[in-house]
C-alpha positions as CSV (number, residue, x, y, z in Angstrom):
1,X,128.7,119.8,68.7
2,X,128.9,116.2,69.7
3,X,129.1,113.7,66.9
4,X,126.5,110.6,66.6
5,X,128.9,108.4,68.0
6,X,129.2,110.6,71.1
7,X,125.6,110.9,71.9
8,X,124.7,108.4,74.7
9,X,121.1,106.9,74.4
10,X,118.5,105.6,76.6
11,X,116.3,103.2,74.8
12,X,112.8,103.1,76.9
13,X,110.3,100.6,76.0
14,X,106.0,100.3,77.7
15,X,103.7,98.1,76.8
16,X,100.3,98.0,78.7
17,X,98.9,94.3,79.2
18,X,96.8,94.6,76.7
19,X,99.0,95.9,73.9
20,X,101.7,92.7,73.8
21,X,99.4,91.0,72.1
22,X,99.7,93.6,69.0
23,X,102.0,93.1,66.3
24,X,104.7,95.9,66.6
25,X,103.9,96.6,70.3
26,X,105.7,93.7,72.1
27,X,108.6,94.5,74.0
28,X,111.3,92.7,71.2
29,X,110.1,94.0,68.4
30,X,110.4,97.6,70.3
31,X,113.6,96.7,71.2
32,X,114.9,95.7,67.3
33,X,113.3,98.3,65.5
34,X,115.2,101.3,68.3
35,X,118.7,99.3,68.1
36,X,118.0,99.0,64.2
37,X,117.5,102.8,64.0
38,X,120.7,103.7,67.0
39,X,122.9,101.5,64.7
40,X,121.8,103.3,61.6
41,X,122.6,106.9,63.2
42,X,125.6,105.1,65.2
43,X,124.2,106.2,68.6
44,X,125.8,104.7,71.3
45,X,123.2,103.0,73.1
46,X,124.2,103.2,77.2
47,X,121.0,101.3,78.4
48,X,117.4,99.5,77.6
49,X,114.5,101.3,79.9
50,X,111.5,98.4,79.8
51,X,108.6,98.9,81.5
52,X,106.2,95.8,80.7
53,X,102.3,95.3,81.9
54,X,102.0,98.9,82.7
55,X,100.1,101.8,81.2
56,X,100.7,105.2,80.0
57,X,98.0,106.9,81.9
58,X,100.7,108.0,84.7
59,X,104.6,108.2,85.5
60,X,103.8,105.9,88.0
61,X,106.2,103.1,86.2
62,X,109.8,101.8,87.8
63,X,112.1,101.9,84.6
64,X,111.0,105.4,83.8
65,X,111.2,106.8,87.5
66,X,114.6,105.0,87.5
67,X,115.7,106.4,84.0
68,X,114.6,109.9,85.2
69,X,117.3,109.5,87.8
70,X,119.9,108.7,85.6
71,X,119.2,111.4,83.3
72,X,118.8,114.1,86.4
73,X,122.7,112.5,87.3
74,X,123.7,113.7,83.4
75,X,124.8,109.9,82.2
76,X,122.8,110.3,79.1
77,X,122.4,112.9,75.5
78,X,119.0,111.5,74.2
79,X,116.4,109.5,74.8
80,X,114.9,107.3,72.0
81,X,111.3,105.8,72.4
82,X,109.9,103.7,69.3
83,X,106.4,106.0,69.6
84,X,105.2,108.7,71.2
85,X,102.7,107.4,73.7
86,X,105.1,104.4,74.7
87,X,106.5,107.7,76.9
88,X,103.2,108.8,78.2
89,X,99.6,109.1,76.8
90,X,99.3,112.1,79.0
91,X,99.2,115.5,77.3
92,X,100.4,117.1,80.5
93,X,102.8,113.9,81.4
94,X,104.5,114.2,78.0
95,X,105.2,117.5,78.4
96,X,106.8,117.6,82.1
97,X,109.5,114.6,81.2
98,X,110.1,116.5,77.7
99,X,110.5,120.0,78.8
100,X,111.3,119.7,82.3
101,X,113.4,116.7,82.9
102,X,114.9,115.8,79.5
103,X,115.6,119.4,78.1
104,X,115.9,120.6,81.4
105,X,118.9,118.8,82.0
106,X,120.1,119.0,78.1
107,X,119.1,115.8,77.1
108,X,117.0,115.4,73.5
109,X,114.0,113.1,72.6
110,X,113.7,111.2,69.7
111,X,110.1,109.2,68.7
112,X,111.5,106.9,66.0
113,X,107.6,106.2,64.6
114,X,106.7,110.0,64.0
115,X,110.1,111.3,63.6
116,X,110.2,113.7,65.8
117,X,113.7,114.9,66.9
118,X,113.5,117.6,69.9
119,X,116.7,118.5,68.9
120,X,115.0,120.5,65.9
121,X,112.5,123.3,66.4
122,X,109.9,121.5,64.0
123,X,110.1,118.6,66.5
124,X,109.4,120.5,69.0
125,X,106.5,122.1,67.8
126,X,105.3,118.4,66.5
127,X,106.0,116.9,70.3
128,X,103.1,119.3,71.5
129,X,100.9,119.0,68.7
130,X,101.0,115.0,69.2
131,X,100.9,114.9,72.4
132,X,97.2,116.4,72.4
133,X,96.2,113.7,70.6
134,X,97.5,111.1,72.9
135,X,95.8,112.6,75.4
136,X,92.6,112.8,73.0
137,X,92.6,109.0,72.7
138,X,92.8,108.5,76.3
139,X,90.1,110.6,77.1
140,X,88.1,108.5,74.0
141,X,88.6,105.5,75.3
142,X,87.5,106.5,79.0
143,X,84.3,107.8,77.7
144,X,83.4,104.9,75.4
145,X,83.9,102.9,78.5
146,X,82.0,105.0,80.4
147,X,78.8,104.9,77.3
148,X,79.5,101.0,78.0
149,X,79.0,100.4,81.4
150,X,75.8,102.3,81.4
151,X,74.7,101.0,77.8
152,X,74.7,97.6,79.8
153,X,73.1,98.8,82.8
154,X,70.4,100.0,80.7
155,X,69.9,96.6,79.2
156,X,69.8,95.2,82.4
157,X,73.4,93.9,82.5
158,X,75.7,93.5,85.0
159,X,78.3,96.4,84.4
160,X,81.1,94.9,86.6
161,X,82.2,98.3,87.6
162,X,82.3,100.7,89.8
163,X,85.8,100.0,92.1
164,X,83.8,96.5,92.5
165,X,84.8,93.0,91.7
166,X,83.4,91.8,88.7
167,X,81.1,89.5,90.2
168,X,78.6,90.1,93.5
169,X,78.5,87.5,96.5
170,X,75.7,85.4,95.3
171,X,75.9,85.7,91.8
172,X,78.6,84.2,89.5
173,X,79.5,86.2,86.2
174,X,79.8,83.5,83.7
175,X,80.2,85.0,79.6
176,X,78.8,88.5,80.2
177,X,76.1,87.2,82.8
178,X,74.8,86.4,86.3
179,X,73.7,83.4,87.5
180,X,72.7,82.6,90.8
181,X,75.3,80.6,93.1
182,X,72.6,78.4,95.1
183,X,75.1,77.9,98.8
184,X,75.7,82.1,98.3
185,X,72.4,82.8,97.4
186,X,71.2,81.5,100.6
187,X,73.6,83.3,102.9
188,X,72.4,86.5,101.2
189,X,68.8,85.4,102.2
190,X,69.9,84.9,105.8
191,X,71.6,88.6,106.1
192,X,68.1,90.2,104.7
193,X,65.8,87.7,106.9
194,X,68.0,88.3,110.1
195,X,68.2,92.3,109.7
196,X,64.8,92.4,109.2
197,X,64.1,90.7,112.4
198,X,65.9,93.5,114.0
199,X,69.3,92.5,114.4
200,X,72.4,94.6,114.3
201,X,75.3,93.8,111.7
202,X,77.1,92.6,113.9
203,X,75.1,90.4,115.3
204,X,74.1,89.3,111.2
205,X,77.4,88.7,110.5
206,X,77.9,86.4,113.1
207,X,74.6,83.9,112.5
208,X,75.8,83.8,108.4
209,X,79.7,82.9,109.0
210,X,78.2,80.4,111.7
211,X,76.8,79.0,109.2
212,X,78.3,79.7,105.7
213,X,81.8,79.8,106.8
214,X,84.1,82.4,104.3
215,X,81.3,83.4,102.3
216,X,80.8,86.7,104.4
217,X,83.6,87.9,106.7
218,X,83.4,92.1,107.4
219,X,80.4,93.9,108.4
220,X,81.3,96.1,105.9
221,X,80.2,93.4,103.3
222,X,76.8,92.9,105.3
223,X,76.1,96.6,104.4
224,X,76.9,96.8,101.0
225,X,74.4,93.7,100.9
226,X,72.1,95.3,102.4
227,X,72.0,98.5,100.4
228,X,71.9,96.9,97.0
229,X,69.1,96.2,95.0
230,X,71.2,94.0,92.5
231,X,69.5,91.2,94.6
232,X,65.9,92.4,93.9
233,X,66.9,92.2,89.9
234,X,67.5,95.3,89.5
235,X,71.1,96.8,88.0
236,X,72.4,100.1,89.7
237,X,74.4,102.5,87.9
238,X,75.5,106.1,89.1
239,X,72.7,106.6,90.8
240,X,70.1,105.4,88.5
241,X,68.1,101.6,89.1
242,X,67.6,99.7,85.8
243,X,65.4,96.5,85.9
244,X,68.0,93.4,85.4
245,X,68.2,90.3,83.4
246,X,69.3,87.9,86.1
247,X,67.2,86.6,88.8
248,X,66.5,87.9,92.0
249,X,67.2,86.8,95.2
250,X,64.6,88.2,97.3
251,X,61.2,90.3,96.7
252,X,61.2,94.1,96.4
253,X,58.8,94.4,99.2
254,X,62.0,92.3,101.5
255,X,64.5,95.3,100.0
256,X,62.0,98.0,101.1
257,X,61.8,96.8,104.7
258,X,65.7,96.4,105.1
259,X,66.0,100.2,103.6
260,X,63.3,101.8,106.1
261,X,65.2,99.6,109.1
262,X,68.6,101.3,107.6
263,X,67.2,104.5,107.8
264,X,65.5,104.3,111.2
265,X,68.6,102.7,113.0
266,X,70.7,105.2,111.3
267,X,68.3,107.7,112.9
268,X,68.0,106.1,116.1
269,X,71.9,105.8,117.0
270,X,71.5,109.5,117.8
271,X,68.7,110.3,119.9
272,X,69.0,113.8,120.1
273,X,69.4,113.9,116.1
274,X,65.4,112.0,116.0
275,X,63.6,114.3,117.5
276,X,64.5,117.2,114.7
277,X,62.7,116.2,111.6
278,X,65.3,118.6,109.1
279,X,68.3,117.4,110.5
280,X,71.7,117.1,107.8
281,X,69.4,119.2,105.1
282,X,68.5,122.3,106.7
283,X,71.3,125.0,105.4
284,X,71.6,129.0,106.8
285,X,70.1,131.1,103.8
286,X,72.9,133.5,104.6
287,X,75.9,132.2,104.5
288,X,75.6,128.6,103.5
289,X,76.5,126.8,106.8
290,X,74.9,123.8,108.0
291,X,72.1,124.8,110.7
292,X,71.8,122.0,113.4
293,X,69.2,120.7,116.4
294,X,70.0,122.7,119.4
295,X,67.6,123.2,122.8
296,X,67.7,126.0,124.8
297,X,65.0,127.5,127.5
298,X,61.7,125.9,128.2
299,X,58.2,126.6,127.3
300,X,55.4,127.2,129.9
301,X,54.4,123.5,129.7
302,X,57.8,123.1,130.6
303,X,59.1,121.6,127.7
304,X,62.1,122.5,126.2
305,X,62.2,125.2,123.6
306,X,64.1,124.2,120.0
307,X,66.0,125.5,117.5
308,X,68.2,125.0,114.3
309,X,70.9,126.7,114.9
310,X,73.8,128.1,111.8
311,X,76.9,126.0,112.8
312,X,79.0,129.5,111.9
313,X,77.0,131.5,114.9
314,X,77.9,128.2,117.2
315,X,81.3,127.4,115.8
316,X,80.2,124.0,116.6
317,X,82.4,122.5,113.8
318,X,85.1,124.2,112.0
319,X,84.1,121.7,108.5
320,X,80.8,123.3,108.5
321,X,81.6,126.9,110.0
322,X,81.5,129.3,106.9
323,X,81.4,133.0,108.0
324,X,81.4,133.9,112.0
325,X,79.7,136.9,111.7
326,X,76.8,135.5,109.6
327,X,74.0,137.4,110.7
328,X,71.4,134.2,111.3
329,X,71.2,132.9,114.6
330,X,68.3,130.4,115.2
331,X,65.0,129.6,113.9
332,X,62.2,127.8,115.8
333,X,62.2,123.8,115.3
334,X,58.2,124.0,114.6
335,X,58.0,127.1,112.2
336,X,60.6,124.9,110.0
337,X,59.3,121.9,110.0
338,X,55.8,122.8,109.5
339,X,56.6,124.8,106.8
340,X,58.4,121.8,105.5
341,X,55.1,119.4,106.0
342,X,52.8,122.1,104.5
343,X,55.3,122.2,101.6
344,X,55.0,118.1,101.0
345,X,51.2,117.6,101.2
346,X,51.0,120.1,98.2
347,X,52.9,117.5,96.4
348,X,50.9,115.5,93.3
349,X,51.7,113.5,90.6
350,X,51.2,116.2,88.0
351,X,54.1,118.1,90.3
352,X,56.6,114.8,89.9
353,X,55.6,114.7,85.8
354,X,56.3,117.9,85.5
355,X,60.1,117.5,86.9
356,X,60.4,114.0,84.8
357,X,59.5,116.4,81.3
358,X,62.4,118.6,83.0
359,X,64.7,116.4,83.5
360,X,64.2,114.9,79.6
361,X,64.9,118.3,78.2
362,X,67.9,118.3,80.4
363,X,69.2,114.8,78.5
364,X,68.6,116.4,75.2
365,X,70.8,119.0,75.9
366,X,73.0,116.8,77.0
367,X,73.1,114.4,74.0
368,X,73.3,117.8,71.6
369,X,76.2,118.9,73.6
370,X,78.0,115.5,73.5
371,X,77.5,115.1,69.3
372,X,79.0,118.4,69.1
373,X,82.4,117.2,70.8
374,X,82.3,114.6,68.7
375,X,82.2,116.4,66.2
376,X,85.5,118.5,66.7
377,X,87.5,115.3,67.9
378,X,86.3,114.4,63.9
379,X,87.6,117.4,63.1
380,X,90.8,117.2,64.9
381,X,91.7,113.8,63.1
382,X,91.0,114.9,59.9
383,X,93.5,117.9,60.4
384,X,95.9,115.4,61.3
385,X,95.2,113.2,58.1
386,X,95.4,116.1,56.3
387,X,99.0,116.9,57.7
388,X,100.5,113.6,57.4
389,X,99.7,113.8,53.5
390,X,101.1,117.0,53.3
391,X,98.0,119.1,52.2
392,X,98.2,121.7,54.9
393,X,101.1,123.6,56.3
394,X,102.2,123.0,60.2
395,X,101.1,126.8,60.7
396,X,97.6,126.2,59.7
397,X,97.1,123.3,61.3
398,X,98.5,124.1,64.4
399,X,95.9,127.6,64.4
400,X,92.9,125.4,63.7
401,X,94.0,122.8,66.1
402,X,94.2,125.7,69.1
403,X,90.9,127.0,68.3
404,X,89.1,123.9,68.2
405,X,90.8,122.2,71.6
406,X,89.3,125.9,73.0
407,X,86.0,125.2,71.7
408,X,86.2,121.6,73.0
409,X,87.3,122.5,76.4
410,X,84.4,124.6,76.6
411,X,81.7,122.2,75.6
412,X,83.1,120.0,78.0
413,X,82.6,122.4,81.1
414,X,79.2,123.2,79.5
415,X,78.3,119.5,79.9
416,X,79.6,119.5,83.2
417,X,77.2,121.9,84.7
418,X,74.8,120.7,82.9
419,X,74.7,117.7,84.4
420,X,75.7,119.1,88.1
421,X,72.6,120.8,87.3
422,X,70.4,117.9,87.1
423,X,69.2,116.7,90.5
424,X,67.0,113.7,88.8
425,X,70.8,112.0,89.3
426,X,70.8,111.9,93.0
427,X,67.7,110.5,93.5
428,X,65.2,107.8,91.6
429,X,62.5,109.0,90.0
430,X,60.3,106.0,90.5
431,X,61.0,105.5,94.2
432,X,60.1,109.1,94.8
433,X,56.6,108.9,93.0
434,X,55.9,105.8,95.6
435,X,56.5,108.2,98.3
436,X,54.5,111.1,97.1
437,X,51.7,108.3,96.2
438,X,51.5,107.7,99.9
439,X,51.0,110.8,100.9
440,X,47.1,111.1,100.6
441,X,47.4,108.4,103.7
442,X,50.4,109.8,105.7
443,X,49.0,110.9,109.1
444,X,52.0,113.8,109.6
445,X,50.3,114.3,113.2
446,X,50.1,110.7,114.7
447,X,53.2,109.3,112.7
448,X,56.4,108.6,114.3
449,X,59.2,110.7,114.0
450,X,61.7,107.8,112.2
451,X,59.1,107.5,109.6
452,X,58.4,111.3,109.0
453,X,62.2,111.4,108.2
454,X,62.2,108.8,106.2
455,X,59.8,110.8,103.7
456,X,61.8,114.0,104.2
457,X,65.0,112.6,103.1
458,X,63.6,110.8,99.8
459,X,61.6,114.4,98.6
460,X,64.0,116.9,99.7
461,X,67.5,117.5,99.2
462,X,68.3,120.5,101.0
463,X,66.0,123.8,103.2
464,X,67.8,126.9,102.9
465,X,66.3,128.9,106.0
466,X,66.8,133.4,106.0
467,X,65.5,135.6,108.3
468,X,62.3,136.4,105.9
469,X,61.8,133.2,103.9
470,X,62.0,129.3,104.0
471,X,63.2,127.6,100.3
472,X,63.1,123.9,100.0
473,X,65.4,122.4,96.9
474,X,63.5,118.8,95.7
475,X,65.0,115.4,95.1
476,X,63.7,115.9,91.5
């Protein structure tokens, strides 16, 4: 067995951007306090893997990937980190580089904080047991951001998130805030007043970098204007629209006229698509496949005769073909979609309320479900506080620590399909009672066809046609 003085050590050092500014995290005093403790044991230390400004979410980090190489080429004996989640705050990450590439390739681990020495079966037990609750904090943290983000949408503040910059084109984000940027501000006007007069994007974009050079410079910009109702005061968070603290920059009634023109050009770029009232939420009954407009034959008037066909019977596209032998071929365009009329104008207020009380019962759930996690991850940390003053033995704790990770994990998936369950997430509850208000005035036989869809897509989220029966599955 090699002596101390044989064993040659990687030292590898992480700290995320936000942790150099805590005492004991900063890459030198790292650095000291593992050459303090090599010295002590006389390892021979061979070389310093740092890794600064990055986190330990992934592997995806240049001193480690390089250090893995140098351990794969069998330069080095062990591996000393100053604490566990410097390596990875990834359960499954810590466990890859410890079992499969540093034991894999006879090389130990040592976490000089915890004292954990894979070298030793206790360590290794300990490494796994540790490495949940790395994995536990990260998955805290994410969800506390998560309650954040929607905490402040809720109070009508800008959440800064969702894979956008923390700030919106016409808006600056000054201490937590929005405030309206006067020169942006008007650009923004221009892109709503110019749609609305019936231009194209294109065209849109155009007119505003004319005239507000750099402000705006993709279409793709002009869309995402377009379709947010930020600029009405409202916030907009997964799905949901919470009224805002900062000022608007044009009416609601300006917002509702660019989102009808949306949906009708949408619409209109596909002229055969228009004339089929179901069309992208009409599914086959049988074996799930989309069903699409198809015409085929004429009437005695001469006319042609349509149909929604299942995309598996047509093979139409292989994406949405899901059994070739299904067993439903076509149904009649106007047996559908007068079923579908029929099944609107029974629509009330009462009907909406009834899915709102739903959909709060669903929430409670929810927020029962979500104390009981916390609950365990209490749990979890008191098992570990009892453990690190020695009032329960590792076999103990390890058995509790199993069962209640298992009755975690299944709270979690509980949640999940709870909430997948939930369709008051996909759509607004407000803007659909607007609709359904207007439909004691909707003339469904002298209406165009645009604005017929229009009302279709806000109710409905999906018509499952059989041979024998017609089910429609609400926005609410």
């Amino acid at each position: 067995m090699e002596s101390n003085q044989d064993l040659r050590v990687f030292l590898y050092i992480r700290v995320s951007t936000q942790e150099q500014v805590k005492e004991g995290y900063s890459i030198g005093a790292q650095e000291e306090r593992l050459r303090a403790y090599a010295k002590a044991r006389g390892y021979t230390i061979v070389k310093v893997y740092t890794d600064p400004g990055y986190s330990g979410a992934n592997t995806d980090r240049p001193a480690l990937q390089e250090m893995i190489k140098q351990i794969e080429l069998g330069v080095a004996d062990l591996v000393l980190v100053y604490k566990l989640d410097r390596l990875s705050r990834s359960q499954k990450d810590t466990l890859f580089l410890i079992e499969e590439v540093f034991l894999k390739h006879q090389v130990d681990f040592v976490s000089m904080n915890e004292s954990f020495d894979t070298s030793t079966p206790f360590g290794r037990a300990m490494i796994g047991i540790l490495s949940v609750f790395a994995q536990l904090e990260r998955e805290q943290i994410r969800e506390r951001t998560i309650m954040g983000k929607e905490a402040r949408a809720k109070e009508g503040r800008w959440h800064g998130g969702g894979g956008e910059k923390h700030y919106a084109t016409g808006y600056d984000y000054v201490e937590g805030e929005l405030h309206i940027i006067e020169y942006e501000a008007e650009c923004v006007k221009m892109i709503f007043d110019e749609y609305n007069k019936g231009l194209g994007v294109n065209k849109v974009l155009r007119l505003v970098d004319n005239k507000f050079p750099g402000v705006i410079t993709t279409e793709t910009t002009v869309r995402k204007i377009l379709s947010n109702p930020l600029y009405t005061g409202k916030i907009r968070y997964k799905g949901n629209v919470y009224d805002g603290l900062h000022e608007p920059i044009i009416t609601q009634a300006q917002f509702d006229q660019t989102q009808e023109f949306l949906q009708k050009r949408t619409s209109s770029s596909l002229p055969f698509r228009r004339s089929y009232l179901a069309s992208g939420l009409i599914y086959c009954g049988h074996c799930g496949a989309r069903m699409t407009g198809k015409s085929g034959g004429k009437l005695k008037n001469g006319s042609p005769m349509r149909y929604y066909v299942c995309n598996s019977r047509t093979g139409k596209s292989r994406n949405t073909t899901q059994n070739h032998d299904c067993i439903k071929v076509a149904e009649r365009k106007e047996k559908i979609e007068q079923h579908t009329i029929d099944e609107i104008k029974k629509l009330n207020m009462q009907f909406v309320e009834e899915f709102r009380t739903e959909s709060n019962t669903i929430s409670d759930r929810t927020n029962i479900i979500e104390k009981e996690i916390q609950d365990i991850d209490k749990q979890i940390s008191k098992l570990v506080d009892l453990y690190s003053l020695d009032n329960i033995p590792l076999d103990i704790m390890s058995k509790k620590m199993k069962k209640l990770k298992v009755d975690r994990d299944k709270l979690k998936r509980h949640l999940a399909e709870i909430k997948s369950e939930s369709k008051l997430n996909t759509k607004n509850l407000d803007e659909i009672k607007k609709t359904v208000s207007q439909l004691a005035t909707f003339n469904w036989d002298n209406e165009e066809t645009d604005k017929k869809r229009l009302i279709v897509a806000k109710l409905i989220n999906k018509i499952i046609v059989s041979n024998d029966n017609i089910t429609i599955e609400w926005a609410f």
